[in-house]
C-alpha positions as CSV (number, residue, x, y, z in Angstrom):
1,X,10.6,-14.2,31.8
2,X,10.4,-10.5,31.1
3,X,6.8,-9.4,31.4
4,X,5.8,-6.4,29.5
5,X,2.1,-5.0,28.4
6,X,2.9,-6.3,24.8
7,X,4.8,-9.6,23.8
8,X,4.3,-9.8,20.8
9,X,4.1,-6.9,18.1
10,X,1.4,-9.2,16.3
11,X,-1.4,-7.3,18.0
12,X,-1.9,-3.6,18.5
13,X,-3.4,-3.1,21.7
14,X,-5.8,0.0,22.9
15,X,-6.7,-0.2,26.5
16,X,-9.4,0.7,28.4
17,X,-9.7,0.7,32.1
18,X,-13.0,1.5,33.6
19,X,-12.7,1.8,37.3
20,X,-15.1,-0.4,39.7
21,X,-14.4,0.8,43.5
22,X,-13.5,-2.2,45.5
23,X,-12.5,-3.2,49.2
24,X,-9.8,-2.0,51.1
25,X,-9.7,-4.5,53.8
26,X,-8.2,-7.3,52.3
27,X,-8.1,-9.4,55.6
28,X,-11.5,-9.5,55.3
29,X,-11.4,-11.0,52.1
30,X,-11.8,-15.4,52.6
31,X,-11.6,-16.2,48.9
32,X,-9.4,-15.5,46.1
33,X,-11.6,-15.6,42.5
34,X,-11.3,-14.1,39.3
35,X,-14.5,-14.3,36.6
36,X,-13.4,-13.0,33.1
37,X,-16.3,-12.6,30.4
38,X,-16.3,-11.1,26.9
39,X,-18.5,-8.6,25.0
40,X,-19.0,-6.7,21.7
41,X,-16.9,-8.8,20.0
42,X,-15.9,-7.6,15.9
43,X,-13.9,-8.6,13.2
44,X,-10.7,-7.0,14.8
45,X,-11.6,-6.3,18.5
46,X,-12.8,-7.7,21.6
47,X,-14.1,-6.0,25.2
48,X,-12.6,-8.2,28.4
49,X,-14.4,-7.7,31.6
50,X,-12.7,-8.8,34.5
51,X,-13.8,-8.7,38.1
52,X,-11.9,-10.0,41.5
53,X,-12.4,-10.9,44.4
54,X,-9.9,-11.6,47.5
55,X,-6.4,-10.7,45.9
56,X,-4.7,-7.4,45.4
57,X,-1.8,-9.5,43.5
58,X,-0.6,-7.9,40.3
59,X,-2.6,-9.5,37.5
60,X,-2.2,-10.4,33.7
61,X,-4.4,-10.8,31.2
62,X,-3.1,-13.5,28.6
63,X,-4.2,-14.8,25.3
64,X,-2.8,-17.3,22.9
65,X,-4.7,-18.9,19.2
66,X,-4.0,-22.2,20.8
67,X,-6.2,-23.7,23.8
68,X,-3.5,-25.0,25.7
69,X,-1.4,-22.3,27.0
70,X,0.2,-21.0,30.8
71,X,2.2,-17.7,31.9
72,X,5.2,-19.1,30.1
73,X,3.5,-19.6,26.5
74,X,1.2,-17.3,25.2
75,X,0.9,-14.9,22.4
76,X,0.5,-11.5,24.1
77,X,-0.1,-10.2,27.5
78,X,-1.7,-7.0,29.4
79,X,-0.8,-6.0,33.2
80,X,-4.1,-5.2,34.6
81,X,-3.7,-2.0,36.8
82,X,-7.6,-2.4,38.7
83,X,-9.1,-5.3,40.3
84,X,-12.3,-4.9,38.4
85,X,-12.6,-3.7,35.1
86,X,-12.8,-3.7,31.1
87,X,-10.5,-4.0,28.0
88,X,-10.5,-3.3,24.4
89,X,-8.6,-5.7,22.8
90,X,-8.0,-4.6,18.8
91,X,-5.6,-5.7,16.2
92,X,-7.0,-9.2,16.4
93,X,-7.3,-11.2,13.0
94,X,-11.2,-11.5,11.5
95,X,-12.7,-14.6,11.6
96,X,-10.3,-16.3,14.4
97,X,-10.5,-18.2,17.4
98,X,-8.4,-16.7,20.5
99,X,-8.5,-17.6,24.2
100,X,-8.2,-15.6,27.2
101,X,-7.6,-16.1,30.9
102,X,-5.9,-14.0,33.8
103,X,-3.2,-15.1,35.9
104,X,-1.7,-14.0,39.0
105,X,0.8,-15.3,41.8
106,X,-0.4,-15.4,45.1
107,X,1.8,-17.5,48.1
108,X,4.2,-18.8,45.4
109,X,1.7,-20.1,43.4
110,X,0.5,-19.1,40.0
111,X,-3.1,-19.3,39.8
112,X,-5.7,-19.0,36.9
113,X,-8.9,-17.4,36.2
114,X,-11.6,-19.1,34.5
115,X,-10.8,-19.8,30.5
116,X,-13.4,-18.1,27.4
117,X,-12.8,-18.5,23.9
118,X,-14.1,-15.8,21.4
119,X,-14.8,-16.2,17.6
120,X,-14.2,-12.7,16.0
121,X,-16.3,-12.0,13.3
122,X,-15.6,-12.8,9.8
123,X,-15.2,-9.8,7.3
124,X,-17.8,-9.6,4.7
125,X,-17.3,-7.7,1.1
126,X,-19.9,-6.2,-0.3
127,X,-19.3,-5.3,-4.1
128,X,-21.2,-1.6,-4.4
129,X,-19.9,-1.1,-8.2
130,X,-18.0,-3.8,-11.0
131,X,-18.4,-1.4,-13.7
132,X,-17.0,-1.1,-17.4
133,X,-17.0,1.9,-19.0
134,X,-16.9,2.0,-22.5
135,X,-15.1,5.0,-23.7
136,X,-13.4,3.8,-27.1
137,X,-14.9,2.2,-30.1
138,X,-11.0,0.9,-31.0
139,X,-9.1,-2.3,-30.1
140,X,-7.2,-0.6,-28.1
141,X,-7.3,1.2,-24.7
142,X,-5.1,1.6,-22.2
143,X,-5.4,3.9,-18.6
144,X,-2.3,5.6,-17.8
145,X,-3.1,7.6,-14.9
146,X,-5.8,8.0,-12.4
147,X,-6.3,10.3,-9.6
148,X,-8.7,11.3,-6.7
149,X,-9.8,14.5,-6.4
150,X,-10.1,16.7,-2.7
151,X,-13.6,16.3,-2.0
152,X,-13.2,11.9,-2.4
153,X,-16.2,11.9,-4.8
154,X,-14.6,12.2,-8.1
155,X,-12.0,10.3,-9.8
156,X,-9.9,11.9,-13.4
157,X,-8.8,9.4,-15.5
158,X,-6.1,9.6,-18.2
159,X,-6.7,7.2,-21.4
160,X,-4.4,6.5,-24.3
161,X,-6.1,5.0,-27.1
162,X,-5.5,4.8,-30.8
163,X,-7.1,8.4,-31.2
164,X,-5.3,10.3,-28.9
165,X,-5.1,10.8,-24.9
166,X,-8.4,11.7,-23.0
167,X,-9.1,13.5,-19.6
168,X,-11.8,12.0,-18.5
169,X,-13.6,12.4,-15.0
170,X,-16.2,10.5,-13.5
171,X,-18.1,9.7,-10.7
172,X,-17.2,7.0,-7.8
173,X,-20.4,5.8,-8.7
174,X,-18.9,5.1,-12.7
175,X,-20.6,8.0,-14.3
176,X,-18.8,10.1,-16.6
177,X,-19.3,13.6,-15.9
178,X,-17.1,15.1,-18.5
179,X,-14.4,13.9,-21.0
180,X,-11.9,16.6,-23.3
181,X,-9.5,15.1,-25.4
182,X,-6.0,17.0,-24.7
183,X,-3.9,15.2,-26.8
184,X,-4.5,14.0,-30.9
185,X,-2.1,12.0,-32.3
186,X,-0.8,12.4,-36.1
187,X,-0.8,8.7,-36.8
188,X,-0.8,6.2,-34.0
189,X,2.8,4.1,-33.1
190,X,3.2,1.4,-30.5
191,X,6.5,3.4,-30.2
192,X,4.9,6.2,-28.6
193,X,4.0,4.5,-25.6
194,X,6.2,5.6,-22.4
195,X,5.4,5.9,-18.5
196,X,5.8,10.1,-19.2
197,X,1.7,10.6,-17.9
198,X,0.5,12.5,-14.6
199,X,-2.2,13.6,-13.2
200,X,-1.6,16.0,-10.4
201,X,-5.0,17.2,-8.5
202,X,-3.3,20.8,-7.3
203,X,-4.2,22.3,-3.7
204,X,-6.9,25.2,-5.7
205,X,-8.6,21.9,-7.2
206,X,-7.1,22.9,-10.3
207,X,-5.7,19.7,-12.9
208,X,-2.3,19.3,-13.8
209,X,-2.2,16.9,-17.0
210,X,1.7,15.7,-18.3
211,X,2.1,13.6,-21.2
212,X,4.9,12.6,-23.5
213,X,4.7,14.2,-26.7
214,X,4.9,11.8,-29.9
215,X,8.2,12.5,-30.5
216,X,9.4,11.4,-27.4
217,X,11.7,14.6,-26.8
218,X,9.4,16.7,-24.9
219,X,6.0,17.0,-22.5
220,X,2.8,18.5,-23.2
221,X,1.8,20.2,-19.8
222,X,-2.3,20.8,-19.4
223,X,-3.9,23.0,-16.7
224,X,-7.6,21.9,-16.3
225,X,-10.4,23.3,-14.1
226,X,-12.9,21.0,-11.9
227,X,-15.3,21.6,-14.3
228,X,-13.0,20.5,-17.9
229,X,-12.4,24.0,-18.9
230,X,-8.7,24.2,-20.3
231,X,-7.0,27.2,-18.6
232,X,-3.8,26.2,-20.5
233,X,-1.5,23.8,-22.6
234,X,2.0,24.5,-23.3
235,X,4.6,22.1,-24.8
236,X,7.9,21.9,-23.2
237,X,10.9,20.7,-24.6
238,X,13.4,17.7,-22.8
239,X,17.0,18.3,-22.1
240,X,16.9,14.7,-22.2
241,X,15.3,12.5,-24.8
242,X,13.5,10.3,-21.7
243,X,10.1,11.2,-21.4
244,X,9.6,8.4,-19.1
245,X,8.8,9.6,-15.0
246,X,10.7,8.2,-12.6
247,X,10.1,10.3,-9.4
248,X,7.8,13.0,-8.0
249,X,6.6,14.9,-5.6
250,X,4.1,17.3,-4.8
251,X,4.5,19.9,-2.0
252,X,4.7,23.4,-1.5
253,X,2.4,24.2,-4.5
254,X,4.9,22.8,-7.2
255,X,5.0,19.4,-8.9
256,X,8.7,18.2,-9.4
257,X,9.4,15.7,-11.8
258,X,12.4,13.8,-12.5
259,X,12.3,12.0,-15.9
260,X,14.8,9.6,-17.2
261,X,16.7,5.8,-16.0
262,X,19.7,7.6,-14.5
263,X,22.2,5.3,-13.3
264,X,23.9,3.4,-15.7
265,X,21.9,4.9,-18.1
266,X,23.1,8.4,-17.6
267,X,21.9,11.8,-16.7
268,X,18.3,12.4,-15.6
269,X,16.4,15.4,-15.7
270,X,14.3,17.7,-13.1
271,X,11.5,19.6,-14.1
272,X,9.5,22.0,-11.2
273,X,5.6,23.2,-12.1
274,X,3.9,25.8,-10.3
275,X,0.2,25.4,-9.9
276,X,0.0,27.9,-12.5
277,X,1.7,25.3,-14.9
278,X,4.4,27.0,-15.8
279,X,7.8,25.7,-15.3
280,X,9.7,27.5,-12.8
281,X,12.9,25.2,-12.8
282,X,14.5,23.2,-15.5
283,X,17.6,21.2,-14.9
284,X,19.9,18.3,-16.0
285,X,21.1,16.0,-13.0
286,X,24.3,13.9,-13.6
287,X,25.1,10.9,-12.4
288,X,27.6,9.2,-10.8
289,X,25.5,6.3,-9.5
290,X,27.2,3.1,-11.5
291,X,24.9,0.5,-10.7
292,X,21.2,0.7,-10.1
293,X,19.0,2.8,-12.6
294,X,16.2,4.9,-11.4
295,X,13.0,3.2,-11.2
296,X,10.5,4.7,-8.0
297,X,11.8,7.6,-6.8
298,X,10.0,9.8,-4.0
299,X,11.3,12.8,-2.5
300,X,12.2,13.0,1.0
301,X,13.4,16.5,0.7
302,X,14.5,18.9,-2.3
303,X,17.9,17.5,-2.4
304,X,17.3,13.5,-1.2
305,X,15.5,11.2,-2.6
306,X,14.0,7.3,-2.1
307,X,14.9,4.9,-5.2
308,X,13.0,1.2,-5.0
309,X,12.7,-1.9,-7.5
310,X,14.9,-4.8,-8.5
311,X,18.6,-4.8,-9.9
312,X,21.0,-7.6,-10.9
313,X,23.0,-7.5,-7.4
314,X,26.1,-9.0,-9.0
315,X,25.7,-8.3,-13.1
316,X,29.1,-9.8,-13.4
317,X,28.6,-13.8,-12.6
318,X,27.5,-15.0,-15.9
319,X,23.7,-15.0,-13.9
320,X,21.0,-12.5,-14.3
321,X,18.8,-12.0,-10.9
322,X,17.2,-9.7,-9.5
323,X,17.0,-8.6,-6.1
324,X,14.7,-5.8,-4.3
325,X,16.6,-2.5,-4.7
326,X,16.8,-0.2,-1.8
327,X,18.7,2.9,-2.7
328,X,18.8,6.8,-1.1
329,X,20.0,9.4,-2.9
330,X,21.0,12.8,-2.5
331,X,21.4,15.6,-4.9
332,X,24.8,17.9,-4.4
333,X,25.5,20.9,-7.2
334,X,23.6,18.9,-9.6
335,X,25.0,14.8,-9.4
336,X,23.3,12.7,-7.8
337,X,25.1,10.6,-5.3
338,X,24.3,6.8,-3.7
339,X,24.4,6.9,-0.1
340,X,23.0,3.9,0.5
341,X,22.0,0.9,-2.1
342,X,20.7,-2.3,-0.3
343,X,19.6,-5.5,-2.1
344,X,16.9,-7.6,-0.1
345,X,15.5,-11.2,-1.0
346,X,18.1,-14.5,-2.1
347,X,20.2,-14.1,-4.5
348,X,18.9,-15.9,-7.5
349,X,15.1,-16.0,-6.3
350,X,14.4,-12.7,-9.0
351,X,12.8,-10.6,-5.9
352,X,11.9,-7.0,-6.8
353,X,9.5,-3.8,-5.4
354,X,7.3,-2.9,-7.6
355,X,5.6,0.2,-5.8
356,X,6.3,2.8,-3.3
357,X,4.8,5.0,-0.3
358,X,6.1,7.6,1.8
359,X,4.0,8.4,5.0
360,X,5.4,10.0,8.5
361,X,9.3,9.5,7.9
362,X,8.8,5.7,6.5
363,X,9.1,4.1,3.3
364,X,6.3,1.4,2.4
365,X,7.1,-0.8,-0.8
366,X,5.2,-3.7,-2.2
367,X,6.7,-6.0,-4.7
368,X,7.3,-10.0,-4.8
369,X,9.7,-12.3,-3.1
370,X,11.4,-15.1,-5.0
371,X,13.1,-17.6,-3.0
372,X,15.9,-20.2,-4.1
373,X,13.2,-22.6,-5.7
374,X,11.6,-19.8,-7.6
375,X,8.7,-19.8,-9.2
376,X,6.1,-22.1,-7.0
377,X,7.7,-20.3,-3.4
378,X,7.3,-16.4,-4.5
379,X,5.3,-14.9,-2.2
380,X,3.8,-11.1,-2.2
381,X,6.0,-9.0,-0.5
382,X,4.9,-5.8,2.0
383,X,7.7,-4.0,3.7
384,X,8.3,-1.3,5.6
385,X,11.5,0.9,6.3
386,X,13.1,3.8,7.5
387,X,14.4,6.3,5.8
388,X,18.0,4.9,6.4
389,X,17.0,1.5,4.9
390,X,16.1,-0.4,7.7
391,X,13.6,-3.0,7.9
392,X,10.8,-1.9,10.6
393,X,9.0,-5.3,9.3
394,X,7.6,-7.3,6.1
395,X,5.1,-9.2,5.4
396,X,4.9,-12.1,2.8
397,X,1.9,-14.3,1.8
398,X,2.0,-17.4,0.1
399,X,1.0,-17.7,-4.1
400,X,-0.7,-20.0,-5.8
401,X,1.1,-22.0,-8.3
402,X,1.3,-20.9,-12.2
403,X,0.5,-17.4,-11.3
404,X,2.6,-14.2,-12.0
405,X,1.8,-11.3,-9.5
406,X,2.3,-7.4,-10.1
407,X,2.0,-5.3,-7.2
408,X,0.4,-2.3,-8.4
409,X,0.0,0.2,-5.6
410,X,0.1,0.6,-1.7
411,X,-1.1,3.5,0.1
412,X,-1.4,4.4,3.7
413,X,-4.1,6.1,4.9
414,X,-4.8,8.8,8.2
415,X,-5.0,5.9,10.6
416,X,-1.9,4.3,9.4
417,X,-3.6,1.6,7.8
418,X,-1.4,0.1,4.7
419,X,-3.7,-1.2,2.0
420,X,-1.5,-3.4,-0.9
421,X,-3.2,-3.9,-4.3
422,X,-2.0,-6.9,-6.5
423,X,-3.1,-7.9,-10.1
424,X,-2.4,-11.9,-10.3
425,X,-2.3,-14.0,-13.6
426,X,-2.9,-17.7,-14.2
427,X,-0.1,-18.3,-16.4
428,X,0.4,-21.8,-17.2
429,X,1.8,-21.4,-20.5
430,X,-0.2,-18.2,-21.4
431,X,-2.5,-15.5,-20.0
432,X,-5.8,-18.1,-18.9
433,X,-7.2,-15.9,-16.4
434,X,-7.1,-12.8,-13.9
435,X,-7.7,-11.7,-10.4
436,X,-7.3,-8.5,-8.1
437,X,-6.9,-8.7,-4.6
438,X,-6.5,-6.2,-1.9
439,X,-5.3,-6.7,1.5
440,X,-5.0,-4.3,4.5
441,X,-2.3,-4.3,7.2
442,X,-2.1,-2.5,10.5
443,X,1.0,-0.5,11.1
444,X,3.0,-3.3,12.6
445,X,2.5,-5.7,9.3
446,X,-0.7,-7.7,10.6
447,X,-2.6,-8.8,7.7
448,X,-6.4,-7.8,8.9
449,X,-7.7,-8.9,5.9
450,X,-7.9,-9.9,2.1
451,X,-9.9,-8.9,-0.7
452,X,-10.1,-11.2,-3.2
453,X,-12.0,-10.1,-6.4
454,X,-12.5,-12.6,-9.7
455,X,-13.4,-16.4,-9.4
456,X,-10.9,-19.0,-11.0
457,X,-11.5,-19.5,-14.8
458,X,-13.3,-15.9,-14.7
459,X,-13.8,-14.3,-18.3
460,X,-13.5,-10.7,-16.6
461,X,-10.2,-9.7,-17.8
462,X,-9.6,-6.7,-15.3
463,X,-6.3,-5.0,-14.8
464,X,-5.7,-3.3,-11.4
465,X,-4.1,-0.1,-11.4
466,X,-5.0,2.5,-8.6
467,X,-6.6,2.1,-5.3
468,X,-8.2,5.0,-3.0
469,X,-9.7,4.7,0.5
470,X,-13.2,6.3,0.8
471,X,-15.5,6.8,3.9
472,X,-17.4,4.4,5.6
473,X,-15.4,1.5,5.2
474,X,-15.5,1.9,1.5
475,X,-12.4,1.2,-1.3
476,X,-12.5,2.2,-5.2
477,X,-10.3,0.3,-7.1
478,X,-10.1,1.5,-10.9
479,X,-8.5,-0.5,-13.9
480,X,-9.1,-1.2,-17.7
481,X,-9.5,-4.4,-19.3
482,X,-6.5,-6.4,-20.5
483,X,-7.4,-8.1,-23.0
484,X,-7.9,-4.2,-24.7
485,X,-11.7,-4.1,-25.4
486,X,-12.2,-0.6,-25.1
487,X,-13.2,-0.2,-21.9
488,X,-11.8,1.1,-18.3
489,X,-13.4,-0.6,-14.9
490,X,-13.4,0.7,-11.7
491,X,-14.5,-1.5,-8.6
492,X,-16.0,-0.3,-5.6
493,X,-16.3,-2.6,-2.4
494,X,-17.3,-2.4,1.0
495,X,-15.6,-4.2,4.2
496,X,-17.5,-4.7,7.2
């Protein structure tokens, strides 16, 4: 058996050894005993203490879910370098039951310290804030952007209703603290909806506002203090008639944009904003990719990009699937080329990513898994890669049956924490109910826990959109209400 520190990537290990001085003459040591005890046990972590007597052996700490297990079956396992001492076990699941013992071999015999079990603590959700806020005396409302501003306290919120588009800040305790209207429409069109809305919180703390225009053939580009004071808006026309965003990036003090399906739908269009919010760069890109279109795309440099979300893999069977679309991109005198396009899930199981996250040279996307049998067997779908495409590991969680799940957004935060926000639907023939949940992962695809917000048959309505880490332990999740009220929700919880 190959014996290293860590068996099994289930569990991130941190390790602490606290020296204890201990005998040097060992032949004056009768009895060989180990006594292993536990302390300051969490949700996620647990302190071994260990201390010997009569053996120098090399020694290993084991620890398996299941009672029954030896030095050939166990779920992880740490060398011990000291005969006395104390480890911090963390990554372990809340609300769990895991067993640890030591071993060691001494005269060709493997030997055993005593056996504890330890219960981790279960994770308890506290809701701070379930909040609508009723901003629109129409039937209709929806939230097309949100944002987080530097200081963590404030969240701007862009909201298309029958009357125009609204910039609206508030509070991460729901209160508004100003709202400017920065776009009126002429006369109201189900037409004019697109995806063509940003909000870009700029380096000086300065706003940058893009929507569509009604017309659909250009942008309308807002510079906004903290405070709502409208430094400027300037329309810009399209080279393309696609006011829809499919990629961006901020860096360097300039927003680029890329608007337009690409792909099979044709050219695409780059568009670079200073933090002045004047455009500095204005280009169309052709394309000679003839499959996929362009659906998430995230810079990984100025000239290659990340495209994920869900294509017909073959479009030529006489069968329309759809498969989970991995696809890098680079950009030479001004056509983009495919240098890689992966398709992941079974072919005919209607997998896709729905959302994507690029943090310390890996991609994190979010989406669904389909299997063969379809609908009751989808599971949500967390997975992480490289930049060239390759799996570093997924997660997938089982579904409940007759629901339809969106994956709405995944972040990862400073401690490489990957936080996966789903809006889920109980659709037996129609729209009955909804639910949010939220579920962290460590950086090795351990779930460490699930948030689970709206009981079954609830009259709540809420749909997810955005969610954003705060401090102590603290997440702010905002929405609006689908079934179109008025009114945007944010939820604030508390894990501990």
């Amino acid at each position: 058996m190959n014996k290293s520190i860590f068996k099994n990537h289930f569990f991130i290990l941190s390790i602490v050894f606290i020296f204890l001085s201990c005998s040097s003459d060992d032949e004056n040591l009768i009895n060989e005993k180990i006594i292993v005890s536990a302390s300051e046990i969490s949700s996620n972590s647990v302190n071994i203490n260990y201390q010997t007597e009569g053996t120098n052996q090399d020694k290993f700490l084991i620890c398996s879910q299941s009672e029954n297990f030896d030095f050939e079956n166990f779920d992880f396992e740490i060398q011990l370098s000291n005969n006395n001492g104390n480890i911090k076990v963390l990554g372990l699941l809340p609300n769990k039951e895991y067993f640890f013992k030591i071993y060691y071999s001494s005269n060709s015999e493997i030997k055993y310290s005593n056996q504890i079990k330890v219960s981790t603590n279960e994770i308890v959700f506290t809701t701070l804030i379930n909040q609508s806020i009723d901003i629109s005396s129409s039937g209709y409302l929806r939230l097309r952007d949100s944002s987080i501003d530097h200081t963590q306290n404030n969240i701007y919120l862009i909201v298309e209703a029958s009357g125009g588009i609204d910039l609206i800040k508030i509070d991460i305790n729901g209160n508004v603290i100003w709202r400017k209207n920065i776009q009126s429409f002429i006369s109201f069109s189900w037409f004019f909806i697109s995806d063509g809305h940003k909000i870009q919180v700029l380096s000086d703390g300065n706003v940058l506002v893009i929507t569509s225009n009604q017309d659909r053939d250009g942008i309308i580009i807002n510079l906004i203090t903290p405070s709502g004071e409208l430094i400027k808006t300037e329309e810009t026309e399209l080279l393309i008639t696609q006011p829809d965003i499919t990629g961006i990036d901020y860096s360097n003090n300039t927003l680029k944009l890329l608007f337009g399906a690409g792909g099979i739908y044709h050219d695409s269009e780059e568009m670079i904003i200073n933090n002045e919010g004047n455009v500095i760069n204005q280009r169309v890109i052709a394309s000679n990719v003839s499959s996929a279109w362009f659906q998430n795309m995230r810079y990984i440099d100025d000239n290659t990009l990340i495209n994920v979300g869900y294509f017909d893999k073959i479009p030529n069977d006489g069968l329309v699937t759809y498969e989970g679309l991995f696809e890098k991109l680079s950009i030479s005198n001004g056509t983009y080329t495919s240098a890689i396009m992966d398709f992941h899930g079974i072919y005919g199981g209607d997998d896709r990513f729905d959302q994507i996250f690029l943090n310390e040279n890996h991609i994190y996307v979010n989406g669904y898994f389909g299997n063969e049998s379809g609908f009751s067997e989808d599971q949500k779908w967390v997975v992480k890669f490289d930049y060239t495409g390759n799996i570093i590991w997924e997660h997938k969680s089982p579904i409940q049956e007759n629901f339809i799940y969106q994956a709405k957004d995944i972040i990862v935060d400073q401690n490489n924490y990957v936080f996966s926000l789903m809006h889920e639907i109980y659709y037996p023939n129609s729209n009955v109910y909804d639910i949010t949940t939220l579920s962290k992962f460590d950086n090795d695809g351990n779930l460490i826990w699930t948030f689970k917000d709206g009981d079954e048959f609830n009259d709540e309505r809420f749909t997810s959109h955005r969610v954003y880490e705060l401090s102590n332990k603290e997440y702010l999740i905002t929405g609006d209400n689908s079934s179109g009220n008025g009114s945007v929700w944010i939820k604030r919880i508390k894990a501990e």
